[in-house]
C-alpha positions in Angstrom: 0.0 0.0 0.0 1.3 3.2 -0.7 -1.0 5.9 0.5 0.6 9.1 0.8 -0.9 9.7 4.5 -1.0 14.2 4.0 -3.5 13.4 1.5 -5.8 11.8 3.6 -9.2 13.8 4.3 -9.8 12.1 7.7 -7.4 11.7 10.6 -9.0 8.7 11.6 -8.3 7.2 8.5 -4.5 8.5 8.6 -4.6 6.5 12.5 -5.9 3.8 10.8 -3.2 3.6 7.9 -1.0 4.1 10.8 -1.5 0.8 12.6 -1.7 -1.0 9.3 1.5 0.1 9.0 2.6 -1.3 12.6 1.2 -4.5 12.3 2.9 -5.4 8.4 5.8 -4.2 9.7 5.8 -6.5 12.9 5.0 -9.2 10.7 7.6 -8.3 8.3 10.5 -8.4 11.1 8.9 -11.5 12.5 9.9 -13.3 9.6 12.8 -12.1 8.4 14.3 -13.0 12.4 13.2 -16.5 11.7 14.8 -16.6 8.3 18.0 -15.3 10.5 17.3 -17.8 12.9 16.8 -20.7 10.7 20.2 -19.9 8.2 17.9 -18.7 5.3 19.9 -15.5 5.1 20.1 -15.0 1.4 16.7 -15.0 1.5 16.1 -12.0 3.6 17.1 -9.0 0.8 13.6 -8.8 -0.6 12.1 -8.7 3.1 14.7 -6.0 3.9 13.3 -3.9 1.0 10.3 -4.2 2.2 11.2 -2.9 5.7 13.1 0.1 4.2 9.8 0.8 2.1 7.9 0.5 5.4 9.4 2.3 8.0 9.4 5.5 5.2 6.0 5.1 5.0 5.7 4.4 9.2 7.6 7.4 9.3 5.4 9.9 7.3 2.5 8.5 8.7 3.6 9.2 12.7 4.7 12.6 11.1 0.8 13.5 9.8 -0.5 12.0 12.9 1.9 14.4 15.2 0.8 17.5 13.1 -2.6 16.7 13.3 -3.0 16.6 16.9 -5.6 13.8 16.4 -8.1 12.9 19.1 -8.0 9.1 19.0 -11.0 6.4 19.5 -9.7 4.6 22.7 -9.8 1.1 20.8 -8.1 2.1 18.1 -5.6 4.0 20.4 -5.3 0.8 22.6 -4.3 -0.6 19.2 -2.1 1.5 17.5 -0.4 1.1 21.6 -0.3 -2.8 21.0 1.1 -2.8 17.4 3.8 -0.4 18.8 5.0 -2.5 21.6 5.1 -5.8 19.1 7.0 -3.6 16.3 9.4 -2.7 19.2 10.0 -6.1 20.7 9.8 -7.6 16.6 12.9 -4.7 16.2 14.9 -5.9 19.5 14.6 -9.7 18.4 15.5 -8.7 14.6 18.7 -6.9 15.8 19.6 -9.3 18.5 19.7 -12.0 15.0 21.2 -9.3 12.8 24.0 -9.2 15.5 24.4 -12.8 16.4 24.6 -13.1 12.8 27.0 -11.0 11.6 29.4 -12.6 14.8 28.7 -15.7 13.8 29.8 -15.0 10.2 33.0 -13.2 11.0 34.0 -16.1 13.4 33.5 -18.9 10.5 35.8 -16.6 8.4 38.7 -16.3 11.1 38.0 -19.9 11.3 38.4 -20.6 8.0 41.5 -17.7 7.5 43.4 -19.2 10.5 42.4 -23.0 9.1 44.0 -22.2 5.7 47.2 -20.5 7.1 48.0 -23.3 9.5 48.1 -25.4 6.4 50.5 -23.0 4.6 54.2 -23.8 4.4 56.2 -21.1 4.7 58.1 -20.4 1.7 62.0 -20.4 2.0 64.2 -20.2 -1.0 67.9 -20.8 -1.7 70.4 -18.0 -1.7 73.6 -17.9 -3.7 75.4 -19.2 -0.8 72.4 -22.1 -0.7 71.2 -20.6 2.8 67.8 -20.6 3.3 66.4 -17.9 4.1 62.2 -16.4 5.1 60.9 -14.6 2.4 60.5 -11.0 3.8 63.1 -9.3 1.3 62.1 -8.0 -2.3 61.8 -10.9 -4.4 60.4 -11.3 -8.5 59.2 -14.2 -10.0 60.4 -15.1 -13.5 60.3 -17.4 -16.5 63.3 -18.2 -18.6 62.7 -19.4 -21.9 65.9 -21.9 -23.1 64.6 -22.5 -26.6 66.3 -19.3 -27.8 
């Protein structure tokens, strides 16, 4: 839905827009924390779209509400009060996966990193004098051709 909410005639349909709003976008972080939570995280770029899409919208619409300084139905205030405290807990248990996440990710790439250089010889290579010696000075790599 993409009503702009300063073009509605009626507050109580911007207050209703409003908590549309709350509730898709509760359900929207609802599922992309269980997509986090169950490893489908290639999954999640449309669903994060979405959210960006949303929370402009959410935005705007508190924005119109504010400057409207609407009197409220006390359902539908009870309501938009619910939706808000789901969209913030939804929010808390989305970042808390967005972080546990991301950690997880970086410590399967140290993992890996530290896996692959435990496996790697280092490199030493003969000297005139045939001393071994570390790589650490300038060296270049070349090709010499003997057919000439």
């Amino acid at each position: 839905m993409t009503t702009s909410f300063s073009t509605l005639s009626r507050p109580l349909d911007a207050a209703t827009n409003l908590l549309d709003l709350l509730i898709r976008l509760g359900d929207l972080m609802v599922s992309e924390t269980a997509m986090l939570s169950s490893g489908q995280v290639r999954d999640i770029a449309p669903l994060q779209q979405e959210k960006l899409r949303l929370t402009a919208l959410y935005q705007r619409a508190v924005k119109d509400i504010e400057a409207g300084s609407i009197k409220l139905p006390p359902a539908l205030r009870a309501q938009i009060v619910a939706a808000s405290g789901r969209l913030a807990q939804s929010a808390a248990e989305n970042e808390l996966a967005l972080r546990i996440g991301r950690a997880s990710t970086k410590r399967l790439l140290d993992m890996a990193i530290q896996s692959i250089k435990s496996r790697v010889q280092p490199l030493h290579r003969y000297t005139a004098k045939r001393v071994t010696r570390s790589p650490g000075g300038t060296s270049m790599a070349f090709a010499l051709d003997r057919r000439m």
